[in-house]
N, C-alpha and C positions, 0 to 999 in steps of 0.2 A: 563202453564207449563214452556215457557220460565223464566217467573218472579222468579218462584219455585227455576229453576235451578242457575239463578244468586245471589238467597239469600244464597244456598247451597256453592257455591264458594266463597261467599264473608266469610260467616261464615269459611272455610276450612283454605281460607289465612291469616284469623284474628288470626286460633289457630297456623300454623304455623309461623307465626311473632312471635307470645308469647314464644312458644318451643325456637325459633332462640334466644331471647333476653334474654331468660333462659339459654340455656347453655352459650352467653356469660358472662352473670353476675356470672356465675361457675368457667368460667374460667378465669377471671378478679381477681375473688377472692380467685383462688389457686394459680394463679401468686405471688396474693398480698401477699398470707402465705410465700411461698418458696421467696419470696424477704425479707420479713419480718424475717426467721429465717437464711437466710445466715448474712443479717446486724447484728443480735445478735450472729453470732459464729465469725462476723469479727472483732465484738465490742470484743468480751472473748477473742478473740487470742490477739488482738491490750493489752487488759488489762493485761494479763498473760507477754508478751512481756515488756511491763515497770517494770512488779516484776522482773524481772530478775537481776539485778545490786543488789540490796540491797539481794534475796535469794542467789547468788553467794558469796557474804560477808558473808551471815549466812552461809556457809556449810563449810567455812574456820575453823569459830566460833566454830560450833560444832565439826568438827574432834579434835580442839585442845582444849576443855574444859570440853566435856559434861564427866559425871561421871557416875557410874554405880555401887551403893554399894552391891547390891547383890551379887557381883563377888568378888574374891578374889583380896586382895589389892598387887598392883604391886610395888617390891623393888623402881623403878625409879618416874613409873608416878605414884603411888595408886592408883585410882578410876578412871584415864584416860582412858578409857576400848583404846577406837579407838587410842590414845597416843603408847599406849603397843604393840598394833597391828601394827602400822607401823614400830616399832621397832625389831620385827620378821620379817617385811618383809622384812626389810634391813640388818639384818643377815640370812638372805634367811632361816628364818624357818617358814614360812607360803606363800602362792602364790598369794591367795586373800581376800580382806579386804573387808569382807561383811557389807554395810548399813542397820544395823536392822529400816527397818521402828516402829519397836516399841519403839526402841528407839528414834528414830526420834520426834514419835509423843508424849513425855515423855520430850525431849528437847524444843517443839513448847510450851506447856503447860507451863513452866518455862518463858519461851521469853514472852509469850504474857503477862504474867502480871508484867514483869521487863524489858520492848524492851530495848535495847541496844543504849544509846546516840550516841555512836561512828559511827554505822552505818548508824543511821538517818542522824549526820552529815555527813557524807562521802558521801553519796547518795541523800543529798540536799532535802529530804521527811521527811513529819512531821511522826511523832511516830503516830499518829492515822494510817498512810496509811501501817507505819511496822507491826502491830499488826494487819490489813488485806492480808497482805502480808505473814506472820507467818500461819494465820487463813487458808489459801489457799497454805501453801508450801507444802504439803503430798499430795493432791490432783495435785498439778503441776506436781511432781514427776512422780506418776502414770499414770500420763496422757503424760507425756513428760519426757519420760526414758532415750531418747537417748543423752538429751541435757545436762541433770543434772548429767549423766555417767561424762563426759566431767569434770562437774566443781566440782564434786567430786574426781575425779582425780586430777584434780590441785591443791584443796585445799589440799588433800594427799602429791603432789610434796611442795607444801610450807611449811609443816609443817612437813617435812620426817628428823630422828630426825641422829647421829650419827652414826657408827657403834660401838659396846663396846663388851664386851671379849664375847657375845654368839651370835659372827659371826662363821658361816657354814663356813669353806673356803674351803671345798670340790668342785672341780671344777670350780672355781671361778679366778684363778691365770690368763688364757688369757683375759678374761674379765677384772680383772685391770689392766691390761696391754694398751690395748686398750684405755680402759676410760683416765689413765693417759696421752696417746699419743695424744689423741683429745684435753683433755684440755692445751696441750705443744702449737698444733696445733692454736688453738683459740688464745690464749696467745699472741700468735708471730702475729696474724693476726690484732690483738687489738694494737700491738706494732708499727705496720708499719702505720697503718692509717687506716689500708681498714676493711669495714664493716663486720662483724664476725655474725653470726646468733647462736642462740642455738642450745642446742642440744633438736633432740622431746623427749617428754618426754619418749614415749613408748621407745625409745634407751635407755635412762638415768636410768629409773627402771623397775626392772624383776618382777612387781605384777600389779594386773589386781581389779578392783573394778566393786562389781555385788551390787545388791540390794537384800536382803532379806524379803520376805514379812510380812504387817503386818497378828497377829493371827484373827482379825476379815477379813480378805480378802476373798470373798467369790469366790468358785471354780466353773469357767463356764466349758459351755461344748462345744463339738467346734465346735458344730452346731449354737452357740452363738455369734460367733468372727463377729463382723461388720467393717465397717468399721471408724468408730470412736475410733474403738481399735488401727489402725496400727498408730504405734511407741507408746503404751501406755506398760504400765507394766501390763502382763495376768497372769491368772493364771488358770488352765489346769489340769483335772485328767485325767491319757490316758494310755495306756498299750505301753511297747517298741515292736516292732514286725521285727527290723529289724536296726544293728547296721553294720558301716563301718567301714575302716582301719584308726587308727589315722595317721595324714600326716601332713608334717609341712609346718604353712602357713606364707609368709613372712607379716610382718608388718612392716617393716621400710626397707627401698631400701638406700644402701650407694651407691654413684659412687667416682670413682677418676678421675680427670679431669688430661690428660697427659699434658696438655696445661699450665696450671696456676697452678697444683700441689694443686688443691682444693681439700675437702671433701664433695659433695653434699648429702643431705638426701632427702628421698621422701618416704612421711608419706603413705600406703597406707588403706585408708579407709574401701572401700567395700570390694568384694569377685574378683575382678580383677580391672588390674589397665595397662595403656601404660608408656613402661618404655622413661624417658628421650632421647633425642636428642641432645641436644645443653647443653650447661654448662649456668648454671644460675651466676656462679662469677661474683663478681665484675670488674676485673683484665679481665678476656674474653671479659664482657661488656666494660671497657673503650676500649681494642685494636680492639673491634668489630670484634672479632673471635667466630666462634661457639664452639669451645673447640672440644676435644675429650674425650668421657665419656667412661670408663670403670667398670662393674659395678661388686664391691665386694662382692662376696658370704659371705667369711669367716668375715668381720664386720657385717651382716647385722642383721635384729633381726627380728627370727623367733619363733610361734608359735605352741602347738598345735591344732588340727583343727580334728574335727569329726563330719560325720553326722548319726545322727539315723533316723527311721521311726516310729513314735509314732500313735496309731489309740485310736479310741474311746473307754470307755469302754462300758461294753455289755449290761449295762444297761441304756443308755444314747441312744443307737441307737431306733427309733421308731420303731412301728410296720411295718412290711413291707420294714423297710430301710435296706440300706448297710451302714458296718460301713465305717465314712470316716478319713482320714489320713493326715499326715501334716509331712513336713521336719524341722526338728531340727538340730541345728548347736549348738555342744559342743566346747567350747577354753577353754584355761588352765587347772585346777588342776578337771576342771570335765568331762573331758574328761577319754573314760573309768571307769567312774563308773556305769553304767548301762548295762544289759546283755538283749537279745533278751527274753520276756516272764516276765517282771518285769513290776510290775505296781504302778506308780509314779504319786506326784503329782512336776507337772510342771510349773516354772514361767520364765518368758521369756518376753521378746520385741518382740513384733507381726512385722515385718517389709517384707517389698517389697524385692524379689532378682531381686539383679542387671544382666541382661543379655548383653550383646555386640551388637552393633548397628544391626548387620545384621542377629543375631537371632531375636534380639526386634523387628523389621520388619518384619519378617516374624509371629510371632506369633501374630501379629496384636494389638489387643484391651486386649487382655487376660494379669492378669497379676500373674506371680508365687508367692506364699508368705508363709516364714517361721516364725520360732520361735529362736532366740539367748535365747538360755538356760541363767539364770543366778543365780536361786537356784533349785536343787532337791532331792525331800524327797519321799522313796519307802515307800511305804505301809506295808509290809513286811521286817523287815530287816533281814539279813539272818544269820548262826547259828557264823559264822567268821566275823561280822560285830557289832559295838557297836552302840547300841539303845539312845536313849536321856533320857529314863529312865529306864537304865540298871539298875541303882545302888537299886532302888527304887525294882524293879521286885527280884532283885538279893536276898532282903532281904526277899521278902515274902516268895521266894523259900524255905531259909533257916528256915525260918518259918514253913513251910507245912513239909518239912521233918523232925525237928526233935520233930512235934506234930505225926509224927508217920502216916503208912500207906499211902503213899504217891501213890505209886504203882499204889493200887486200886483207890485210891479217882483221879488221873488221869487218868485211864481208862476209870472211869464212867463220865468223863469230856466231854470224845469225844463224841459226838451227844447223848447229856443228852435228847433230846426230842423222843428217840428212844428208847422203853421200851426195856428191858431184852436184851441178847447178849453179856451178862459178860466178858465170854470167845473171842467172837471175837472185842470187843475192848478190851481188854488186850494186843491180837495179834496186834492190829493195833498197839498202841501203841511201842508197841517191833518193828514193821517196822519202827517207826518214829525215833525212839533211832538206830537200826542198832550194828551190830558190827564194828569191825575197821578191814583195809585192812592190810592185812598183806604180807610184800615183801619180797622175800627170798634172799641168795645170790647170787642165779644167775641169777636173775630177772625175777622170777615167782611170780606174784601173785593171791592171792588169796581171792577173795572179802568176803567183810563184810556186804553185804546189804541184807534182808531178803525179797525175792519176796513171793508173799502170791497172789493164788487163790480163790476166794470165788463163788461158785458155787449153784445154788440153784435154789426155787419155786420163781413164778413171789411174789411180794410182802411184800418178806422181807427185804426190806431198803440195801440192796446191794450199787445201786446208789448212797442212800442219804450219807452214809457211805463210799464212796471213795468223795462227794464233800466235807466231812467234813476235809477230811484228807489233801486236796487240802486248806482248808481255814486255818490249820494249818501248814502244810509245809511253808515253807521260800518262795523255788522253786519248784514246778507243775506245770504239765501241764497235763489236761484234757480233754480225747478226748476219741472216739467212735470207735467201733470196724469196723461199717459197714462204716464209714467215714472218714476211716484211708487207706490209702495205704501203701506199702512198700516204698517206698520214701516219702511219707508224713511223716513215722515215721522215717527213717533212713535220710537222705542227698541226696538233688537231686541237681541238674548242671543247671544253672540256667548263661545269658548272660546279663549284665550291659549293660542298654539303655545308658547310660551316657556314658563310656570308651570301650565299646566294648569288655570287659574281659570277658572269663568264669569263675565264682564264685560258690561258696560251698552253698549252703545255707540249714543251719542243721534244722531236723523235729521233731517230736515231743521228741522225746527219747532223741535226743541231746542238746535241748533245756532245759532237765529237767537233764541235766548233775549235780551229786551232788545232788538231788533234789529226786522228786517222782514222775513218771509216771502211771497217772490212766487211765485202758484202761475199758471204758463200752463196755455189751454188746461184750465180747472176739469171745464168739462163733459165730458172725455171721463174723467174719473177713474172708477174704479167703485166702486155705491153701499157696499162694506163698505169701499171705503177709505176713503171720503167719510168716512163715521161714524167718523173719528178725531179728524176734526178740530171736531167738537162742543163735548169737553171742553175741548179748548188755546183755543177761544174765548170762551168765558164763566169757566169756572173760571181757565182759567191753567196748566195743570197737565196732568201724561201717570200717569195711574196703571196699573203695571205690575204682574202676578200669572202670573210666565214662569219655568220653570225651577228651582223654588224661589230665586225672588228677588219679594221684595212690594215695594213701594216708590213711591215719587210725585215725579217730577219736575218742577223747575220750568219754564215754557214760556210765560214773559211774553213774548209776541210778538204783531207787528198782521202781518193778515194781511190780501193785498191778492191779489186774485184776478182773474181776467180768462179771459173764457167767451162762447161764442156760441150763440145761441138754439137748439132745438130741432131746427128746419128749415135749419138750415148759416146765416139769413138771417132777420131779420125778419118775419112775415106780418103783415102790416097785418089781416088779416082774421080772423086768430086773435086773441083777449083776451092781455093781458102777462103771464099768468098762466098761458096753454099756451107760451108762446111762450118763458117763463122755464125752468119744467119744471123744479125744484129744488123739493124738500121744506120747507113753511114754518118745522119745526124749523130747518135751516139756513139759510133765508133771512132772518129775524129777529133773529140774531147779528148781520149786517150790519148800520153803521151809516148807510152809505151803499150807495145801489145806482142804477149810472148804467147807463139804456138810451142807448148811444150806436148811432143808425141813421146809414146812407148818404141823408138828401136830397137832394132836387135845388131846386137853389138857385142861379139863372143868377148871381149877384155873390158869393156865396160860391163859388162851383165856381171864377170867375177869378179871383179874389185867389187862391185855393189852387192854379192853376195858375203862375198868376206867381211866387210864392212858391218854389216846388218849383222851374223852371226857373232861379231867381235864385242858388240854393243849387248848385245843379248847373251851372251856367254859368259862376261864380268858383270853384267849388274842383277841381281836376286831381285827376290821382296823385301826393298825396306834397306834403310842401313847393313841389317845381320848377313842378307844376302850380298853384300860387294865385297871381292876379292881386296883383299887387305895389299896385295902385291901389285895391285895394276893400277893406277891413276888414269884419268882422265886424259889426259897427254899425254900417253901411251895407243888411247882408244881413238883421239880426234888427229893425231900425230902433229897438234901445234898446241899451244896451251889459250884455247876462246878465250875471251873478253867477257865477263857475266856485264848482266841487262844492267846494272847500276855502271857499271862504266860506261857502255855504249851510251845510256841517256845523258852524261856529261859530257861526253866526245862528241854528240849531236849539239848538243847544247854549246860546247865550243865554236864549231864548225855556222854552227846560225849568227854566228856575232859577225860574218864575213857579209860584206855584199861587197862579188867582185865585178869587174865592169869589164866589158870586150874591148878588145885594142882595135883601134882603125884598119892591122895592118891583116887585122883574121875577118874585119868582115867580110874583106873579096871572098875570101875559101868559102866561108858560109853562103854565100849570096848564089856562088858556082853550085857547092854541094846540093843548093835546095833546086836549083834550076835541074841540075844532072837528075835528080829523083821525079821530078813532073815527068820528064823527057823519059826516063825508061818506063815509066808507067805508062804512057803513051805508046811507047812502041810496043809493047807487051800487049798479050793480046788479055781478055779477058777473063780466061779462065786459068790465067797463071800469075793475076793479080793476091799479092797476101795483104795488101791495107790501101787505105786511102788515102792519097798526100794530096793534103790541101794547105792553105795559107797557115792551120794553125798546127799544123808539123814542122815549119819555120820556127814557131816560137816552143815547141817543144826540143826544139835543139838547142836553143837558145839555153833552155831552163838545165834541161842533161849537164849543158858545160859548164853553165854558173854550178851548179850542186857539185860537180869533181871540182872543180875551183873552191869552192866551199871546205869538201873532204882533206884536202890538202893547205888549210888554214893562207889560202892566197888571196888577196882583195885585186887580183887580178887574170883574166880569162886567157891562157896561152894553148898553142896550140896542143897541146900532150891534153888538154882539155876538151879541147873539139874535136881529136879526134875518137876520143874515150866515149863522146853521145854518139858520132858516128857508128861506131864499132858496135855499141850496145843496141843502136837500132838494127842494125844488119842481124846482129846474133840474135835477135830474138826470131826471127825467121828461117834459123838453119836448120831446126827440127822436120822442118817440112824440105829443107834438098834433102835430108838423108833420108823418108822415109821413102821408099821403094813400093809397088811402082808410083812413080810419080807423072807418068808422060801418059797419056790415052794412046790406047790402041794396044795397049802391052796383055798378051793371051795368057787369064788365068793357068792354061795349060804350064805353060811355060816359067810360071811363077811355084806353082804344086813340084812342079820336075827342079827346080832349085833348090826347094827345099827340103828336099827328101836327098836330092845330092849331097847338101851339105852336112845333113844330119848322118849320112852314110860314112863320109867320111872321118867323122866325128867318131861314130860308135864301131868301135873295132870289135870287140868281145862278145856280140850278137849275132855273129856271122852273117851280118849285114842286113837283119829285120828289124823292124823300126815300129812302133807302134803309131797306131793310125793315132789314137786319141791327140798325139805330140806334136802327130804334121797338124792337125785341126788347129790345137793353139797356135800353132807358128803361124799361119795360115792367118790366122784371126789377126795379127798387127798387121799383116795385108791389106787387111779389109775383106776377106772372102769366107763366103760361110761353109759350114759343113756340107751343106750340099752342094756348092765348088768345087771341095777338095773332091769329095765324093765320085763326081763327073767326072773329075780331071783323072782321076785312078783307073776311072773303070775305062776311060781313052787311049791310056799309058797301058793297060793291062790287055786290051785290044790290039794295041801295035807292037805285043810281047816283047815289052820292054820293062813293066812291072809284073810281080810276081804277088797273089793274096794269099793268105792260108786258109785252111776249111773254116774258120770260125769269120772269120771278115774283119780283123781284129790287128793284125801286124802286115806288112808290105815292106819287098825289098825288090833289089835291079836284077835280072836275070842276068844280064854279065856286069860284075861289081863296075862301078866307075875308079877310074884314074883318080889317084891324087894330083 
């Protein structure tokens, strides 16, 4: 046994020697990777670092030669696209001079197959190493944004051409003034002997040079960003969700030295900077005094400076995840162009923020990192804003309208995958058009936006139907009723970690300022939230008294809601009016309120089956999945309008404001009289809405928006009667829904609908499955224990027949067709 045991341990130690000599040889040989690929990114940095000299020469090159004949040929430079451009900026009528990498990579293509003698000489490298230099400068670029910012700038400065007669001299007069007094300054400095410095360039010129990205640059997401990105040129699709106060930031720090009567400059880089102590002069330096520095506000040159909060969009965050967010730093001319709820694609320098030594201390190892905006492009442009292919859209517009019908063929545009509902996308449409506000004299106004309730059975595309309205709006914003609070939708008080201020920060409704507010899902809101939304729909407005902060914000918004009744469902036998169950305060704000119910309709229900199976039988998953033989106009049988037109055709349509003729007020004045008057005679429980004074001016608003639709500055009848029509049709779901009158005997509703289904079902020999009448039953409004009763009354008066399971029922003598 002893022998046993010592062959067991020798065998034991043998295999642990082996594991041992294993995991070193593991870890010998991840060493040897991670040594192996830092030598190859020390060897690319080392190699990128020698391009430098000779790409610094080409960017000079290109600012001052490259052409661009697509473009309109300019009186001075012609085809000098970037030539032209510096010359607006130096009659201050442009701020920054953007580097289209497509051009770029359009100029590299030329260079490589004619490199430039001049440069190779200048930079002592053969023309084989310019033409891998050339082959590698757009990728330099992108990878090293910050460095080539720099030498594109200065190529800029050396080749920044006159001023000539389309100088701006608006505001300009202290600023030459100044410059003249510096260059006096220098002058004399150069006269006496003593060593004179430049001036920095950010002092010398008022324009700022960003990069524009090229069109093949593919859009990460920012769960993407590595760090191989920071200091590269990104690019970002991300929603704004939270913008600051623009604030000016200094870039170039002057002092005056009391001592030597110097001018000091102090370029300042980052995001802070320590100001001077001592005077750098020459003149200080030889009398070996520290001078006295006093530092000049009014020379110094400043910026602006904003930061936004940009997050992911919604479809980019995983399952499970939270969306994450990033700080963006806006300077110059794009500053303030982005609004809270805009969703942009973003390019930018991924860079590190600098913090102060005894913050970066205490935050240890961790390090903050933002984005320097330096192009962005909204997804959405909105209806006061010019698109890149205005001109183009502009022209189809005028197309569509004078091929006539225009109206309808955009109506049926909005959720074309959404059979039938004629009427209520018309309606939408007239919410997306709007009328115009009109202000009186003594500063009353009186909005133009058309709020619209749409109320109904679960399953009528309610939902899908305000997302679509959202993917055509410019500005929306969509949200839930049970997910909304009263400060969620209005403006809550909210305290900056950063400065310690209390700040505003606006909710949903203010957000869609101008814009359209979709609320799902209305009725489950609750009632103190509800009551926010009172004022943002007649007034306009959020008045807040929080915090010690008083104040009234603006909240021109249409608001488009969508809710279902009372009882989860329609009850036919309830009045529209329990069955609504909303406060007539709020329901009279509407200008529209559509009861859309589930009927049963044997040629409606198959077209809407055909339809649905049509749509889902040509489209797969994904491109691979779509029939390569069927088109879209095939499936919608007209060919939609995509969301980039409609938002130009809306955009058209809002330049109208038309006016009512004297000879259609009588009609209006009768039609609103005739609606009080049948509401009166009606008795109570066969009222669908409330007309009061501000159904007047909702008819009002109807006609102007069709007036609108059809590019008219004037309200004729075919207009009045279009609001009329569409207030009636929204209430016709409820004459068709059956029964609609009290006193009608479920009995007798059960025996209809097994009649009809009898007739229907030939190849059964006339048994009908119970579960079928229950659904049918159910748009009734009658539960399974109605049908139930009614069977077992009907089976009583052997007139129905059940089988031994309880499960199918037919007529003991068939009925007549």
């Amino acid at each position: 046994w002893a022998l046993v045991g010592a062959c067991a341990l020798a065998h034991i130690s043998t295999r642990s020697v082996r594991r041992c000599q294993l995991s070193r040889a593991r870890a010998m040989a991840a060493n040897a990777m991670r040594e192996n690929a830092s030598k190859n990114n020390l060897v690319r940095a080392r190699e990128a670092v020698r391009r430098f000299p000779e790409l610094k020469a080409l960017c000079r090159k290109f600012v001052s030669r490259y052409e661009k004949r697509t473009e309109d040929e300019d009186p001075k430079f012609g085809f000098r696209k970037y030539k032209a451009l510096l010359q607006k900026a130096v009659n201050q009528r442009v701020e920054t001079i953007f580097i289209d990498l497509n051009d770029l990579e359009d100029f590299c293509k030329q260079e490589i197959m004619e490199p430039d003698d001049a440069i190779a000489l200048a930079t002592s490298i053969p023309k084989i190493q310019l033409q891998q230099s050339i082959e590698n400068w757009i990728k330099d670029i992108e990878k090293n944004a910050l460095r080539f910012t720099k030498y594109f700038y200065e190529a800029c400065d050396a080749e920044l051409p006159d001023r000539d007669g389309g100088f701006d001299a608006d505001g300009s007069l202290a600023k030459d003034v100044i410059m003249k007094w510096r260059q006096n300054m220098l002058q004399q400095q150069r006269a006496s002997g003593a060593e004179a410095g430049g001036l920095p360039l950010r002092l010398k010129n008022d324009f700022d040079v960003r990069f524009k990205p090229r069109d093949t640059c593919k859009s990460l997401k920012m769960r993407e960003l590595r760090a191989n990105c920071v200091g590269a040129l990104v690019q970002l699709d991300c929603m704004v969700v939270r913008t600051s106060q623009v604030k000016p930031r200094v870039e170039v720090v002057t002092y005056h030295c009391e001592v030597c009567q110097a001018e000091i400059f102090h370029t300042v880089e980052g995001e802070r900077f320590t100001p001077l102590k001592e005077c750098p002069g020459q003149k200080c330096k030889d009398n070996k005094q520290a001078g006295k520095l006093r530092q000049n506000t009014r020379t110094s040159k400043f910026g602006k400076y904003q930061e936004i909060r940009v997050t992911e969009m919604s479809e980019h965050v995983p399952v499970g995840g939270v969306p994450r967010s990033m700080k963006v730093v806006l300077s110059g001319d794009i500053a303030r162009s982005v609004l809270p709820g805009d969703a942009i694609t973003l390019t930018g320098i991924y860079r590190p923020a600098e913090l102060p030594w005894l913050q970066a201390r205490s935050r240890g190892t961790m390090q903050d990192m933002y984005i320097d905006a330096h192009s962005i492009r909204k997804h959405k442009s909105g209806y006061n804003e010019r698109a890149q292919d205005e001109e183009e859209i502009a022209r189809q517009v005028d197309e569509a309208f004078k091929a006539g019908n225009l109206y309808e063929h955009a109506a049926r545009s909005i959720a074309p995958e959404i059979f039938g509902h004629e009427d209520v996308k018309k309606a939408l449409l007239l919410v997306l058009i709007g009328s115009f506000t009109k202000t009186m004299k003594d500063g009353m106004k009186i909005r133009g936006d058309i709020h619209t309730l749409f109320m109904g059975d679960p399953g009528v595309a309610k939902s899908q139907l305000l997302k679509q309205v959202c993917n055509i709006a410019p500005r929306s914003v969509y949200t839930t009723g049970k997910g909304s609070s009263g400060v969620g939708l209005t403006a809550s008080v909210n305290r900056d970690n950063a400065t310690g201020e209390v700040t505003l920060e606006g909710g949903a409704l203010v957000l869609a300022d101008m814009g359209i507010c979709c609320i799902d899902e209305f009725d489950k809101m609750e009632e103190s939230d509800r009551t926010a939304i009172h004022e943002v729909m007649e007034q306009q407005s959020v008045s807040l008294a929080k915090a010690g902060i008083t104040t009234t914000l603006n909240c021109r918004t249409t608001v488009l809601a969508a809710a279902n009744p009372q009882f989860g469902r329609y009850n036919p036998y309830k009045s529209p009016v329990e069955n609504i169950d909303l406060p007539p305060a709020l329901l009279s704000r509407f200008d529209l309120l559509f009861l859309l119910l589930d009927t049963i309709d044997v040629e409606k229900d198959k077209n809407l089956a055909l339809h649905v199976c049509k749509v889902h039988s040509t489209f797969g998953g994904g491109e691979a999945g779509r029939k390569a033989d069927v088109s879209t106009d095939d499936i919608y049988e007209f060919k939609a309008y995509d969301a980039n037109f409609m938002r130009n055709y809306v955009r058209r349509a809002k330049t109208f404001e038309p006016l009512i003729d004297d000879e259609l007020q009588r009609d209006i004045v009768a039609e609103y009289v005739n609606l009080r008057d049948e509401e009166k005679s009606a008795d109570r429980d066969s009222r669908k809405s409330y007309t009061t004074p501000r159904t007047l001016l909702a008819i009002l608003r109807l006609s102007q928006a069709h007036a609108r639709a059809r590019f008219s500055d004037k309200v004729e009848r075919e207009d009045f009667n279009e609001a009329i029509r569409m207030m009636k049709a929204s209430k016709e779901s409820v004459a068709q829904s059956k029964p609609v009158q009290k006193g009608v005997n479920p009995l007798d509703v059960v025996y209809d609908i097994i009649a009809d289904l009898s007739r229907k079902e030939t190849d059964t020999d006339g048994w009908l499955d119970i579960s079928l009448v229950v659904s049918m039953a159910g748009h009734k409004a009658l539960s399974p224990e109605h049908v139930t009763e009614a069977i077992e009354n009907w089976e009583g008066l052997s007139v129905l027949l059940r089988n031994p399971e309880q499960t199918r029922v037919k007529f003991v003598v068939p009925v007549s067709g």
